[in-house]
MIDREN-244856 format. One line per field, with one value per residue: chain; x, y, z of N, C-alpha, C in turn; residue number from 1. Coordinates in steps of 0.2 Angstrom, whole numbers, plus 2048, in hexadecimal, padded with zeros to 3 digits. Example, Ala and Ser with C-alpha at 12.3 -4.5 7.8 and 13.67 -1.06 7.14 Angstrom:
mol	c(A A)
n_xx	c(842 840)
n_yy	c(7E4 7F5)
n_zz	c(827 823)
ca_xx	c(83E 844)
ca_yy	c(7EA 7FB)
ca_zz	c(827 824)
c_xx	c(842 840)
c_yy	c(7F0 800)
c_zz	c(827 827)
seq	c(1 2)
***
This chain:
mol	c(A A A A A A A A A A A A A A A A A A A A A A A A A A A A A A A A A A A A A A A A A A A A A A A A A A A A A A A A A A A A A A A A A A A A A A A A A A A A A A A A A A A A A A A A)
n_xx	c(879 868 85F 853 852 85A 84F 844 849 84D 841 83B 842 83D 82E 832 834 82A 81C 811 801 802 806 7FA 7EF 7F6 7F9 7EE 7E7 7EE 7ED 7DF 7E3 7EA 7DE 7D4 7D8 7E1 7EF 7FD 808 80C 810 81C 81D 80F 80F 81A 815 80A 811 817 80C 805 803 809 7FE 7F4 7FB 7FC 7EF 7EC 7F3 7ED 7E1 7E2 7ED 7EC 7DE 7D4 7C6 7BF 7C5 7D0 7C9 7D4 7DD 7E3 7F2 7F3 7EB 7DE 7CD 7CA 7C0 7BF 7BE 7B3)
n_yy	c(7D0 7D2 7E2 7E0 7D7 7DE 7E7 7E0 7D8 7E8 7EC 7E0 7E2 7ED 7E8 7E3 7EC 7F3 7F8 7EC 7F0 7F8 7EE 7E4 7E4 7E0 7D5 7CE 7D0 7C8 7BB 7BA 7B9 7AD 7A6 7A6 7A3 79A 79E 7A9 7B8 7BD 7C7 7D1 7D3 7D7 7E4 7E9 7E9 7F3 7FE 800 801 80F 81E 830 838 82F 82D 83C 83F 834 83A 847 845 83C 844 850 855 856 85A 860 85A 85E 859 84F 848 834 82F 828 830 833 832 82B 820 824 832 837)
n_zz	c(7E5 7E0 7D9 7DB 7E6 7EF 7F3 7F9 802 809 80C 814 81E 823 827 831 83A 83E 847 84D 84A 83E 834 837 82D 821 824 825 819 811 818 815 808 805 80D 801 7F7 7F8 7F7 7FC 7FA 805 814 812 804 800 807 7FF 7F5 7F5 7F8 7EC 7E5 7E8 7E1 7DE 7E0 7E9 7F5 7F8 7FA 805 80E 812 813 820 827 828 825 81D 814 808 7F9 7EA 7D9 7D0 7C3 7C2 7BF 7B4 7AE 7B1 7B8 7C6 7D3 7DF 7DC 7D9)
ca_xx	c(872 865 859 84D 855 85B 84A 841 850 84B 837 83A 845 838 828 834 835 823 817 80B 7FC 803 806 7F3 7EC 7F8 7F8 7E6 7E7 7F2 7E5 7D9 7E2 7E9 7D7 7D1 7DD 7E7 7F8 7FD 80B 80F 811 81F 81B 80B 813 81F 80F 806 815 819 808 805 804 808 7F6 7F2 7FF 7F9 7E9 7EB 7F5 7E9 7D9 7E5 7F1 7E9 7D6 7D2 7BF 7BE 7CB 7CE 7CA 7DA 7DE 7E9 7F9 7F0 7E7 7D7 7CC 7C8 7B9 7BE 7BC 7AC)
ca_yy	c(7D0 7D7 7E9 7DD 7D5 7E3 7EB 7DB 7DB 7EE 7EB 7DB 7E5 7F4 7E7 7E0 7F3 7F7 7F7 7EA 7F3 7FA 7E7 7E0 7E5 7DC 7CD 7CD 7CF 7C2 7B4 7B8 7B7 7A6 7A1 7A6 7A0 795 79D 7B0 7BC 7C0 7CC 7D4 7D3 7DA 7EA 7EA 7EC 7F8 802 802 804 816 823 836 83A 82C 830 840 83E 831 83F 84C 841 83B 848 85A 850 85C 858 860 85C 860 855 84D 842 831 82D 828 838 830 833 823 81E 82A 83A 837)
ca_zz	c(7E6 7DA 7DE 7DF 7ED 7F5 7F6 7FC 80A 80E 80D 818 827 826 82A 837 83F 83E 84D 84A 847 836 830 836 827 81D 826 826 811 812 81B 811 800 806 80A 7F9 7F0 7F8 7F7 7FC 7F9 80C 817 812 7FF 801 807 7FA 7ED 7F9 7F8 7E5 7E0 7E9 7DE 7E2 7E3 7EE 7F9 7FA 7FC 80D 812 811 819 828 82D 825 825 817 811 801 7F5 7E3 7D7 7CC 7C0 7C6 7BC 7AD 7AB 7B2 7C1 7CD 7D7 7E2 7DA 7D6)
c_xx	c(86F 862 857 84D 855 856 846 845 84C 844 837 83D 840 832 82B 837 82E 81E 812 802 7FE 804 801 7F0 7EE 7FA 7F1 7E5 7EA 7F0 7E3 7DA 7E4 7E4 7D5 7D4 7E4 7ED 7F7 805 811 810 814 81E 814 80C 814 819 80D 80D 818 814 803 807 806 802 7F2 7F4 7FA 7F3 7E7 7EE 7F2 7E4 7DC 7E6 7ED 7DF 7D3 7CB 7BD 7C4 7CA 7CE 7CE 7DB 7E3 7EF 7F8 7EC 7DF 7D5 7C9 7C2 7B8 7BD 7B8 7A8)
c_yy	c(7D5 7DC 7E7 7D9 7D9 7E9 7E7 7DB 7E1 7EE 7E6 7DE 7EB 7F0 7E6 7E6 7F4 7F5 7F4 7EC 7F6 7F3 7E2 7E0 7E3 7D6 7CA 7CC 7CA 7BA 7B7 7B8 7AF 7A4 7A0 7A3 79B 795 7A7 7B3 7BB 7C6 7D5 7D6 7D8 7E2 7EA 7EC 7F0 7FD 806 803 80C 81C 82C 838 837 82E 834 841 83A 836 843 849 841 83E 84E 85B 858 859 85B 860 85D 85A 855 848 83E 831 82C 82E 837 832 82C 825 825 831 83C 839)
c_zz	c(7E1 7DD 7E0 7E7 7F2 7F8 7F7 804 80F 80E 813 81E 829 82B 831 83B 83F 843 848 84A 840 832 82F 82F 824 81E 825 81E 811 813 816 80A 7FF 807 803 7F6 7F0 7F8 7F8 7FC 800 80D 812 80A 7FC 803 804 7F3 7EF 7F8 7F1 7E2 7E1 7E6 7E0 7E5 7E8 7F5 7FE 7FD 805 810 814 816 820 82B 82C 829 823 815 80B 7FF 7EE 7DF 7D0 7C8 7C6 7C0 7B6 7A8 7AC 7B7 7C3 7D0 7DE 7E3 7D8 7DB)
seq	c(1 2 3 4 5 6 7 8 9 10 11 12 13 14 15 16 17 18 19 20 21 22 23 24 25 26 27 28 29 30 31 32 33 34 35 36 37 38 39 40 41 42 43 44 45 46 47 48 49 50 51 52 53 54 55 56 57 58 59 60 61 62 63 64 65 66 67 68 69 70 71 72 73 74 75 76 77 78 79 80 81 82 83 84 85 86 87 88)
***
């Protein structure tokens, strides 16, 4: 078996632990990209890109609003050395 397998494998047995409330949202993006377009990812793959394309500063950042629920933060470049829509 290749990474890629063996981390589609472990992405696929996480969605199938997860209380379905943390999956809605991905099922939901899911329907509406099949609408749009006629063909979608799925579930589990759509996690699997949700998962790989969180940054440390995102991270941190949902961490902060949800668990801390910090209202001023500082602002930081993202991975590129840039700041995004939401440092503005």
């Amino acid at each position: 078996m290749s990474a890629n397998t063996d981390t589609a494998d472990a992405v696929a047995e996480l969605v199938k632990q997860l209380p379905p409330h943390l999956t809605e949202n991905f099922e939901k993006a899911d329907q509406q990209l099949r609408q749009f377009y006629g063909t979608a990812p799925g579930v589990t793959n759509l996690l699997r890109m949700w998962l790989a394309c969180g940054s440390p500063s995102q991270i941190r950042s949902e961490f902060e609003s949800a668990v801390l629920d910090i209202k001023r933060r500082q602002s930081s470049p993202h991975a590129e050395g840039g700041f995004d829509e939401d440092d503005l």
